[in-house]
Every structure is written in C-alpha cells, then in structure tokens.
DSSP file (Angstrom, degrees, kcal/mol; ACC not computed):
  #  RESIDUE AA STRUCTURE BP1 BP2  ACC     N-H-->O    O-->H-N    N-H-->O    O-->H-N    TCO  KAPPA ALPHA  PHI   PSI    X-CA   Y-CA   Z-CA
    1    1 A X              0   0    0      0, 0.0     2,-0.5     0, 0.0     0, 0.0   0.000 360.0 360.0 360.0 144.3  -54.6 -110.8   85.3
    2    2 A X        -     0   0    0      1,-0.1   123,-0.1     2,-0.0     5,-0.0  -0.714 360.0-123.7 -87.5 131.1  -57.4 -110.1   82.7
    3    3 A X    >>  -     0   0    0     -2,-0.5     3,-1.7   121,-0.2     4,-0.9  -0.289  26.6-108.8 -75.0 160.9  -60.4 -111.7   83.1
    4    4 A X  H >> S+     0   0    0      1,-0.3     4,-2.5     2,-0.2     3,-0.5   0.919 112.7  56.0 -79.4 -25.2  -61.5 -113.7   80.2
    5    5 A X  H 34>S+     0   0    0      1,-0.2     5,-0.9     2,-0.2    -1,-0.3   0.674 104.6  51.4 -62.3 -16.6  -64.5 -111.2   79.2
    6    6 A X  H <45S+     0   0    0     -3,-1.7    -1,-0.2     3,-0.2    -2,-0.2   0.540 107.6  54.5 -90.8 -11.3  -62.3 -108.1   78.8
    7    7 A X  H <<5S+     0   0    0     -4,-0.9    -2,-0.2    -3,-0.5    -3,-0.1   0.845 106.2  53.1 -67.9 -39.4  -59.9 -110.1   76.5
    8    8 A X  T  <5S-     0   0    0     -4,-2.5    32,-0.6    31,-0.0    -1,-0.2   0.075 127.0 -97.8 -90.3  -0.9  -62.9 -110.9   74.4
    9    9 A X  T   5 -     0   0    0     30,-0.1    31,-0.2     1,-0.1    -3,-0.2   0.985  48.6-141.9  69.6  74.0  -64.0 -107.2   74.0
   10   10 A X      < -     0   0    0     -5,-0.9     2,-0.4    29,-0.1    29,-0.1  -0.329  16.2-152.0 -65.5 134.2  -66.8 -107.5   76.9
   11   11 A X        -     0   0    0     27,-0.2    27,-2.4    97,-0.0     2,-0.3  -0.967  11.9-122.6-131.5 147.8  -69.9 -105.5   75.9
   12   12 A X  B     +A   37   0A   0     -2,-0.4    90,-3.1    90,-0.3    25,-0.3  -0.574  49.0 141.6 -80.2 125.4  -72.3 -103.9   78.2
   13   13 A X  B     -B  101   0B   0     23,-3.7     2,-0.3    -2,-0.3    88,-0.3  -0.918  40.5-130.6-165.6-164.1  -75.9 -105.0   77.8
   14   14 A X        +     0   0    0     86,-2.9    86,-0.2    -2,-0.2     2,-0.2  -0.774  43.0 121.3-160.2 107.7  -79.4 -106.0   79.5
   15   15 A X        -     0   0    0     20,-1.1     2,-0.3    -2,-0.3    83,-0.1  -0.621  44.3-120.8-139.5-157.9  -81.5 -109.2   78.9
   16   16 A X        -     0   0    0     18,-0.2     2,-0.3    -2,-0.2    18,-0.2  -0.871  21.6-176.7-140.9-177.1  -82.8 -112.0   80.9
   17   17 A X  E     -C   33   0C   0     16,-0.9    16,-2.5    -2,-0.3     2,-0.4  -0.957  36.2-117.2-169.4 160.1  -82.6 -115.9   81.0
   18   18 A X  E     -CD  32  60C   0     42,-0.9    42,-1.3    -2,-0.3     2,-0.4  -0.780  44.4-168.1 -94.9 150.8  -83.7 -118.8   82.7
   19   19 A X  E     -CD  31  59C   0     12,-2.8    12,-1.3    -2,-0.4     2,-0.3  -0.774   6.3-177.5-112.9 167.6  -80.2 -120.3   84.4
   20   20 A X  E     +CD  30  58C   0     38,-1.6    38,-1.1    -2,-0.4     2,-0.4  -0.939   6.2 165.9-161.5 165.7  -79.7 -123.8   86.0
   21   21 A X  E     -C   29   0C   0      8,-2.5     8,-1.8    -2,-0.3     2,-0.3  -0.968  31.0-125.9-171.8 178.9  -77.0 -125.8   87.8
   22   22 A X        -     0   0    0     -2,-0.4     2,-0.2    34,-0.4    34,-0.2  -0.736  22.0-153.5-110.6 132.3  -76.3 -128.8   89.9
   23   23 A X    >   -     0   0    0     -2,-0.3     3,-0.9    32,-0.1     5,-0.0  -0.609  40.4 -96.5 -91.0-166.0  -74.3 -128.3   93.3
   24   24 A X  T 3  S+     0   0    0      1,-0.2    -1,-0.1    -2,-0.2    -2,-0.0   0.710 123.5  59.1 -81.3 -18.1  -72.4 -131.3   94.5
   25   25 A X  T 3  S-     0   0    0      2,-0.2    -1,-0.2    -3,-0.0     0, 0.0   0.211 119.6-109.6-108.0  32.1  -75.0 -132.5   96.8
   26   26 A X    <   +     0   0    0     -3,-0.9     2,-0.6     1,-0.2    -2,-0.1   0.843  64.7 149.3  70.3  50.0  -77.2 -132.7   93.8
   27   27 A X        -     0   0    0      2,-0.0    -2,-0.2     0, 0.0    -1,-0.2  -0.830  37.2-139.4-136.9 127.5  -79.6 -130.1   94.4
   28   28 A X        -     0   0    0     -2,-0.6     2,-0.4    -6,-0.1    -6,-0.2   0.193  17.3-176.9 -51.4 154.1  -81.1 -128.3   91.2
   29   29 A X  E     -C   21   0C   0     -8,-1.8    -8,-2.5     2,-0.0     2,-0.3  -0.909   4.2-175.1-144.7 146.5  -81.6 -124.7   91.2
   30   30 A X  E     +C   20   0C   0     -2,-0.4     2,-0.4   -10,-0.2   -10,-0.2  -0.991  22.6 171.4-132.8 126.0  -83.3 -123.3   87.9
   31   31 A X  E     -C   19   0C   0    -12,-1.3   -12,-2.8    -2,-0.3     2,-0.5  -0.965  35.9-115.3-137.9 154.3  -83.3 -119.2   88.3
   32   32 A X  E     -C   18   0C   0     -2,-0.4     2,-0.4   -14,-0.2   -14,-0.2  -0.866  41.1-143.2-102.3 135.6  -84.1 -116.3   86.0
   33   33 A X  E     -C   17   0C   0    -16,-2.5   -16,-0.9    -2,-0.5     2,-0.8  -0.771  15.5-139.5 -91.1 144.4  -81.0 -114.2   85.2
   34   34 A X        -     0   0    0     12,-2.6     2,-0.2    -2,-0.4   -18,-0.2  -0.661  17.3-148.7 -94.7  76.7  -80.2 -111.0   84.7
   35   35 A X        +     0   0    0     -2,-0.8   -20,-1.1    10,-0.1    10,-0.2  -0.193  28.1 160.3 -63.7 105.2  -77.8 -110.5   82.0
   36   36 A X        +     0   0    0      8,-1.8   -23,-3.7    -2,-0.2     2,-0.3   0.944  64.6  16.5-108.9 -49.8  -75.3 -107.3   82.7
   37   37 A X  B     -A   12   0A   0      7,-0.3     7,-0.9   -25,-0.3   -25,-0.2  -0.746  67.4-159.2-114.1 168.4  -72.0 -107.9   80.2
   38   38 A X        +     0   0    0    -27,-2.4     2,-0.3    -2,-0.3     5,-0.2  -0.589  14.4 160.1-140.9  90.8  -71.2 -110.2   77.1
   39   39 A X    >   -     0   0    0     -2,-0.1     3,-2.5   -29,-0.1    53,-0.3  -0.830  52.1 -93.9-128.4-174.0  -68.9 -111.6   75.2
   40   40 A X  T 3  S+     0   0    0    -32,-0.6    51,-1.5    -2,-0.3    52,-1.2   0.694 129.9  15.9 -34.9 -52.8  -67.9 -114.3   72.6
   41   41 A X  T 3  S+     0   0    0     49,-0.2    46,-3.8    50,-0.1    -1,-0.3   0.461 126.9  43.1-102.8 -13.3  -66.8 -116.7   75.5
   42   42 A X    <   -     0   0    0     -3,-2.5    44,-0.2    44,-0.3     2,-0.2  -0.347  43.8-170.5-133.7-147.9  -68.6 -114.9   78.8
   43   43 A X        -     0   0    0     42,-0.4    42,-1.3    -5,-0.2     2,-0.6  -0.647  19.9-136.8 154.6 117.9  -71.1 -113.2   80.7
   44   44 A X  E     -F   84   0D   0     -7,-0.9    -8,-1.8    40,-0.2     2,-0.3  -0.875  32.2-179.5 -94.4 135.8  -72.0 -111.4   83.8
   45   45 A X  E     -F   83   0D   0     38,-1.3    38,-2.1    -2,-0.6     2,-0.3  -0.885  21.2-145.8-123.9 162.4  -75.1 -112.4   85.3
   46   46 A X  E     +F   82   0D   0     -2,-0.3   -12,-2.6    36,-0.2    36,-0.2  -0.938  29.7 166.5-118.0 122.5  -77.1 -111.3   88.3
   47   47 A X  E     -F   81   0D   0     34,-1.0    34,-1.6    -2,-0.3   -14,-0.1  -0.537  42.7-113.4-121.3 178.2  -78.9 -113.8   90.0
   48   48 A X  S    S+     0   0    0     32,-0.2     2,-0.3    -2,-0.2   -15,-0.0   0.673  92.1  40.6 -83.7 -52.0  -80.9 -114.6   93.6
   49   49 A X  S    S-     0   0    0     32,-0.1    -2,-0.1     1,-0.0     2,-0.1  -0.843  90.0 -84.4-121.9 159.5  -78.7 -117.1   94.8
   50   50 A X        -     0   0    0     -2,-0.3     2,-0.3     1,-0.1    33,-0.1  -0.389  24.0-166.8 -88.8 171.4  -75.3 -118.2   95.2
   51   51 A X        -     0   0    0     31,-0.2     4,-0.1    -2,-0.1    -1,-0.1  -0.890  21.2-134.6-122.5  77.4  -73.4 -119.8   92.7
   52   52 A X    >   -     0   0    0     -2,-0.3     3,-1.2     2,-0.1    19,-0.1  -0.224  36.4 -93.2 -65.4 163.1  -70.0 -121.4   94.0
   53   53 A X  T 3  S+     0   0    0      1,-0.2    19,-0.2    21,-0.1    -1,-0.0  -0.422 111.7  28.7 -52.4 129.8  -66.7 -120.8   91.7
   54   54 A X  T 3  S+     0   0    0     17,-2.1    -1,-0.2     1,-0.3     2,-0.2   0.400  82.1 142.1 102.3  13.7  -66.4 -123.9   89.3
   55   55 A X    <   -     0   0    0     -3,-1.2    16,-0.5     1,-0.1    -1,-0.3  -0.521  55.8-124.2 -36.3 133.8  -69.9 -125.0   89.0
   56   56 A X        -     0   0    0     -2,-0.2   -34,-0.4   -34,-0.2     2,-0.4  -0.342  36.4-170.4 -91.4 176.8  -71.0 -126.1   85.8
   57   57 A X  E     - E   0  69C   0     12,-0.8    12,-1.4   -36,-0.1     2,-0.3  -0.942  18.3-147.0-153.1 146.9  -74.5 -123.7   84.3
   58   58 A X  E     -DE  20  68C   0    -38,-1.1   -38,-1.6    -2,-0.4     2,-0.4  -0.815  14.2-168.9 -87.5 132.8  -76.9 -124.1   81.5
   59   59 A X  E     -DE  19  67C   0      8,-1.5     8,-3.0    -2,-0.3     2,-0.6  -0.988  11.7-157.8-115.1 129.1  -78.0 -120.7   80.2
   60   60 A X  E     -DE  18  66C   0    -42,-1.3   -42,-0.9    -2,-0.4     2,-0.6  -0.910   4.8-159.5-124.6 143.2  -80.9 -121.2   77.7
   61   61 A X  E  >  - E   0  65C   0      4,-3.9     4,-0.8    -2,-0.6     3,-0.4  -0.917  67.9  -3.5-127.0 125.5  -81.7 -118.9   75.4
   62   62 A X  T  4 S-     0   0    0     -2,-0.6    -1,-0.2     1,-0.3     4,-0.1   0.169 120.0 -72.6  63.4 -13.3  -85.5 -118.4   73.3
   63   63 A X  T  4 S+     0   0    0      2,-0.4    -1,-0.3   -45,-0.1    -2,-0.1  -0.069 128.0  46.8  97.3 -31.8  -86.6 -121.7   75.3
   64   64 A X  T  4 S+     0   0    0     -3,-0.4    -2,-0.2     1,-0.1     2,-0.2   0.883  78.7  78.7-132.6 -47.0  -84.6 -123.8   73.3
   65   65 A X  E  <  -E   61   0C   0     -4,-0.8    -4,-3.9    -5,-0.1     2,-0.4  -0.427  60.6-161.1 -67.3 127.2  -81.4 -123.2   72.5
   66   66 A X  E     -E   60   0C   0     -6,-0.2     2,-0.3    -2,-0.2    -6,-0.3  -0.956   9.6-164.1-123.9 121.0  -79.0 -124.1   75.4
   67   67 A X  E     -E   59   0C   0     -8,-3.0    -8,-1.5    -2,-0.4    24,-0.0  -0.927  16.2-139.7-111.9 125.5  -75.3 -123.0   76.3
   68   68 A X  E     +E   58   0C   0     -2,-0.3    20,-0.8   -10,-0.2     2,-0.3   0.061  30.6 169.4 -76.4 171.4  -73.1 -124.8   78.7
   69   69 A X  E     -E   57   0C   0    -12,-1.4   -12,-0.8    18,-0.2     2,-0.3  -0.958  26.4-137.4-162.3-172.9  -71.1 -122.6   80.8
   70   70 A X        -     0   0    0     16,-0.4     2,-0.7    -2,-0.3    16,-0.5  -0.954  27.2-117.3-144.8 170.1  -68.7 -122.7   84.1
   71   71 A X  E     +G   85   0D   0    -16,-0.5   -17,-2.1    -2,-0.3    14,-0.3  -0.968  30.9 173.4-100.9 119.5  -68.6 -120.1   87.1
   72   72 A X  E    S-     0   0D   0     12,-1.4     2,-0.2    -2,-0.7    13,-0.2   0.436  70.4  -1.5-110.5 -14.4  -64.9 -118.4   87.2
   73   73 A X  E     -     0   0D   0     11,-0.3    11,-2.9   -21,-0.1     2,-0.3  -0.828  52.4-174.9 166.2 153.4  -66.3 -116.0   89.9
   74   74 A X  E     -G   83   0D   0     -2,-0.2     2,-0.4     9,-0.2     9,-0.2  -0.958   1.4-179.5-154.0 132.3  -68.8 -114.6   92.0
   75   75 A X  E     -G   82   0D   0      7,-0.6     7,-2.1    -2,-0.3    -2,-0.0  -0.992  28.1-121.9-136.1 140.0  -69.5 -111.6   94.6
   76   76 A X  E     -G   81   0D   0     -2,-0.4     5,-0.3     5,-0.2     2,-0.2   0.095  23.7-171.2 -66.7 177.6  -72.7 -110.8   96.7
   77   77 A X        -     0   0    0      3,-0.9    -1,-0.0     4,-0.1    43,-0.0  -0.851  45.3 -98.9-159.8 159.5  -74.6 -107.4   96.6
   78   78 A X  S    S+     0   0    0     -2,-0.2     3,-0.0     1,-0.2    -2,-0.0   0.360 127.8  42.6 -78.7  16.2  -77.4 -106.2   98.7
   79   79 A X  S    S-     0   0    0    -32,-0.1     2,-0.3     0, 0.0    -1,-0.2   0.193 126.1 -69.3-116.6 -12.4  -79.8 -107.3   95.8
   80   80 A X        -     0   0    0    -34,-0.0    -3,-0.9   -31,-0.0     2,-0.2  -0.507  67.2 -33.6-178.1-123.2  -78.1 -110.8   94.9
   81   81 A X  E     -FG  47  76D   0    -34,-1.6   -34,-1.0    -5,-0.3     2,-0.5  -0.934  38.8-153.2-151.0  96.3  -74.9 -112.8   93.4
   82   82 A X  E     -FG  46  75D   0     -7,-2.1    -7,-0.6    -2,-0.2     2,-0.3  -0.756  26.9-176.5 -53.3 125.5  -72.5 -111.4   90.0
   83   83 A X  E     -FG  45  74D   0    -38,-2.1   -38,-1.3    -2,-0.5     2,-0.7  -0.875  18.2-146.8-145.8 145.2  -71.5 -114.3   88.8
   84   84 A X  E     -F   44   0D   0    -11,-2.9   -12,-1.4    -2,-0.3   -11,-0.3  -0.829  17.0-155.5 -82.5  86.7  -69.1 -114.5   85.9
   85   85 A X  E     - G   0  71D   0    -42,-1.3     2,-0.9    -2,-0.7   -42,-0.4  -0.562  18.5-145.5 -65.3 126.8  -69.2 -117.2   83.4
   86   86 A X        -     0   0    0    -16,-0.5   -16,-0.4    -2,-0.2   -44,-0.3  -0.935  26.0-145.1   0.3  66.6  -67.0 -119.0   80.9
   87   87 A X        -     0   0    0    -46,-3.8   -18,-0.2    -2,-0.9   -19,-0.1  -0.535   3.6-144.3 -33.8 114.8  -69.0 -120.0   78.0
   88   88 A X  S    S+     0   0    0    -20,-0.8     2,-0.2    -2,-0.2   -19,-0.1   0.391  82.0  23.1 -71.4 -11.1  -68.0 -123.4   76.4
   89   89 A X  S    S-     0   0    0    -21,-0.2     2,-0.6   -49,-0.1    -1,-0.1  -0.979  99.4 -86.5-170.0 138.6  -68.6 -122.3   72.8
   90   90 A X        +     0   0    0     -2,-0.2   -49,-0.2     1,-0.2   -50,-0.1  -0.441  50.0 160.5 -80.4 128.7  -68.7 -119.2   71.2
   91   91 A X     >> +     0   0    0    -51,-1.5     5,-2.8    -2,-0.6     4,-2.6   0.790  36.5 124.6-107.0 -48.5  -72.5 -117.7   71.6
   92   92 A X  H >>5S-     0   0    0    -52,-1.2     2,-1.5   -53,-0.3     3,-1.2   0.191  87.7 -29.1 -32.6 177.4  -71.6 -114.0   70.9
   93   93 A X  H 345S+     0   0    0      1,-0.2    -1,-0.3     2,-0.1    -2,-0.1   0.079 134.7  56.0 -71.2   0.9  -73.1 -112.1   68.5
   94   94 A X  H 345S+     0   0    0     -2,-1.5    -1,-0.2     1,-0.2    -2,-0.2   0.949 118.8  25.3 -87.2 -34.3  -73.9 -115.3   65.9
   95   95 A X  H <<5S+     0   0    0     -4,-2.6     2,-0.4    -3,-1.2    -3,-0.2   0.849 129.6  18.5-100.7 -32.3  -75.9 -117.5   68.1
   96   96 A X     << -     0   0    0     -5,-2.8    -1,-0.2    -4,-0.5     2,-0.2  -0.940  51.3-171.7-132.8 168.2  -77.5 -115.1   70.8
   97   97 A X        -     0   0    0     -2,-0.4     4,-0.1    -3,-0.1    -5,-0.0  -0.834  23.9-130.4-153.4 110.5  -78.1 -111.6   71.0
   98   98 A X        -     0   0    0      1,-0.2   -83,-0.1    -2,-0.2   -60,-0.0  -0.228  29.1-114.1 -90.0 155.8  -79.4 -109.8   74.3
   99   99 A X  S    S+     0   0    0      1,-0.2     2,-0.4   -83,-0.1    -1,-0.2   0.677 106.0  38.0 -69.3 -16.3  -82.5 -107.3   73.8
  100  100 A X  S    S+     0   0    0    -86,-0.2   -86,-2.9     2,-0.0     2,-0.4  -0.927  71.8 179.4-132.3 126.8  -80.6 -104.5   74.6
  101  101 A X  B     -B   13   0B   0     -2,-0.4     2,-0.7   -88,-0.3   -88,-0.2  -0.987  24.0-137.3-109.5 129.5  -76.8 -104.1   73.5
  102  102 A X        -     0   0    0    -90,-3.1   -90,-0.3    -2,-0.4     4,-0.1  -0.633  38.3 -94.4 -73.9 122.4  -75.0 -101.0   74.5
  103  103 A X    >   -     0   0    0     -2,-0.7     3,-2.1   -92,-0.1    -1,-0.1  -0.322  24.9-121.3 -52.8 133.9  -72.9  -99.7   71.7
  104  104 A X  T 3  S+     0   0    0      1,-0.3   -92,-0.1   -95,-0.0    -1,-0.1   0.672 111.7  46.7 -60.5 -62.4  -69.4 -100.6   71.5
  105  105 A X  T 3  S+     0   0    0      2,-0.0    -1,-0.3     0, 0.0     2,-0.1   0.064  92.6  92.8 -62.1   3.6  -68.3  -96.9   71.7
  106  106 A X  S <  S-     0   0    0     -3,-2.1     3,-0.1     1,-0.2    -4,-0.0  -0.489  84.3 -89.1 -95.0 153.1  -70.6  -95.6   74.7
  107  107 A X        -     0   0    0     -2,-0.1    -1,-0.2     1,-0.1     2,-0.2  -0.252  47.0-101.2 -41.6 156.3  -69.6  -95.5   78.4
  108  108 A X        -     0   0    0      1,-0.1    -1,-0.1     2,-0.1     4,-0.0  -0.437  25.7-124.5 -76.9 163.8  -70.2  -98.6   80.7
  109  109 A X  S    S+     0   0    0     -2,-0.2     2,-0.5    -3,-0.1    -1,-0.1   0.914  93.2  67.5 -79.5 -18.9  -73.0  -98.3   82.7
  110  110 A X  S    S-     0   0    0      9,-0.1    -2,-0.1    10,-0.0    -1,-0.1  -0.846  83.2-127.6 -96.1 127.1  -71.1  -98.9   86.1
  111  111 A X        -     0   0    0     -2,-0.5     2,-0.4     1,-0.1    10,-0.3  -0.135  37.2-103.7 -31.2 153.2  -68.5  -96.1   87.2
  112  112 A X    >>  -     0   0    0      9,-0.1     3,-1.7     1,-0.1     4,-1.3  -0.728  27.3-105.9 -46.5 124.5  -65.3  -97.7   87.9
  113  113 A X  G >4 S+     0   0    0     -2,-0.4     3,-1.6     1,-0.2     5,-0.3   0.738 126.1  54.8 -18.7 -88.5  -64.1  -98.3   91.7
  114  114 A X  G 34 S+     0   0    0      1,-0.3    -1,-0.2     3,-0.1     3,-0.1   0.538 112.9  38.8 -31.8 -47.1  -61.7  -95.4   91.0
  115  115 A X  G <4 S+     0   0    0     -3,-1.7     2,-0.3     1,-0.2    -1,-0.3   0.966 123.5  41.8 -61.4 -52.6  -64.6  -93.0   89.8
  116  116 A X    X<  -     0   0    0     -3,-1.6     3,-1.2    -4,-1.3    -1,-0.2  -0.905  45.4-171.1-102.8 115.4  -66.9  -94.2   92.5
  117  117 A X  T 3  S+     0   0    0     -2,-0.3    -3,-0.1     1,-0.2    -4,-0.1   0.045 100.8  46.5 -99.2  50.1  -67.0  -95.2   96.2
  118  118 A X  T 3  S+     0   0    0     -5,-0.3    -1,-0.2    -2,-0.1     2,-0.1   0.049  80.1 152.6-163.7  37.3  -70.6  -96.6   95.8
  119  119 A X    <   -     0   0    0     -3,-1.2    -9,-0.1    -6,-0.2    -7,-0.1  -0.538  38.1-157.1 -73.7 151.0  -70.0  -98.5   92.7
  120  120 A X        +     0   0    0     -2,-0.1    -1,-0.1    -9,-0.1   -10,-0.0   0.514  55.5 115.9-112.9  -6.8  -72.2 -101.3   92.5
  121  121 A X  S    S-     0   0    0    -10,-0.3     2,-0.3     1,-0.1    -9,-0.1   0.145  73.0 -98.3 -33.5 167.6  -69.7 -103.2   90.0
  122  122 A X        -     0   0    0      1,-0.1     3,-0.1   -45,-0.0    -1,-0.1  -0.531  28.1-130.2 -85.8 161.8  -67.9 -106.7   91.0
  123  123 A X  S    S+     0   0    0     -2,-0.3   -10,-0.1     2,-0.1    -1,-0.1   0.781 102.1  67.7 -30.0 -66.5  -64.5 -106.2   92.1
  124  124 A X              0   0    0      1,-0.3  -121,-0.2    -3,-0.0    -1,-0.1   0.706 360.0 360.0 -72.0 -33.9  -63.0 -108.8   89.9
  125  125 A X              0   0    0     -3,-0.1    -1,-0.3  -123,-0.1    -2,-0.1   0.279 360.0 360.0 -92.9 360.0  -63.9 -106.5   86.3
C-alpha cells in the first residue's frame, strides 16, 4: 500500500518547527522538529522522542500559524523518532514552505533499502 505522502507527490526538503502533542495520560511534550519530506497532506519529521501511531500533533509554522496533524507511523534511529504525519488541511506549497526544497526533478537524499544496506531511511517510505 502507498503511503499517503507518495500519493501526494512527496518532496524532499529541510526546515525546522516547533511540534507539540498530548499522550493519553495527559502529558505535553512541545519539541523542535526536523522536517525531512513534504507534501500537500504530509510530512516526515525527525524528532527526540517518541510519538505513538494515532496521536493527534500541532505543527506551527512562523510562530503563528498552526496545522493540526495525526501520526500514521513512526520508527527509531540511533539519533531519534521518523514520524510520519497526516496533515488535516492542505499546507503544501500555498500556506507553508520549508527553507530549503529540493527540486522536484533531483534525486532523494536517502538511497533506497535496495541501493543501500546502511540507509538511514524509514522502512515504511
């Protein structure tokens, strides 16, 4: 099955964000993100902590503008957490735009599994 960001023409790119979410036993986490893909409806992030599947997210964008999100998936690294996001409304390119976008026509920056056996990619993409 395709995940929703490849569906959506997923674009490689490299910003930051402040994140937040809730868990179920009510305790906040506010985190800065690392923003790796994009598209109209998604987002790979890298973060510090985990993030369980189906947790709801704020991503806020300039300081004020804020986009709701959900978690659809998430796998560790020996620096952090991917997690993959849902976006609730489409943010791509009209409402945000991350400080670096890789052109549409470029390689991605991560090898493929296939290429690499020390890719540092999720799994799931």
């Amino acid at each position: 099955m395709e995940s929703h960001t490849q569906a959506e023409g997923r674009r490689n790119c490299l910003d930051m964000m402040p994140v937040h979410w809730v868990e179920n036993s009510g305790e906040s986490h506010k985190v800065c993100a690392t923003i790796l893909e994009i598209s109209p409806h998604g987002a790979l992030l890298h973060v510090d902590e985990a993030v369980p599947v189906g947790t709801g997210m704020e991503l806020l964008v300039g300081g004020e503008r804020e986009f709701n999100a959900q978690v659809t998936a998430t796998e560790s690294d020996k620096y952090g957490y991917y997690v993959t996001v849902h976006v609730d409304e489409s943010w791509f390119p009209n409402e945000y735009q991350p400080a670096y976008l890789r052109p549409a026509d470029e390689e991605a920056f991560f090898p493929s599994a296939a290429e690499s056996d020390n890719s540092h990619a999720p799994s799931h993409f």
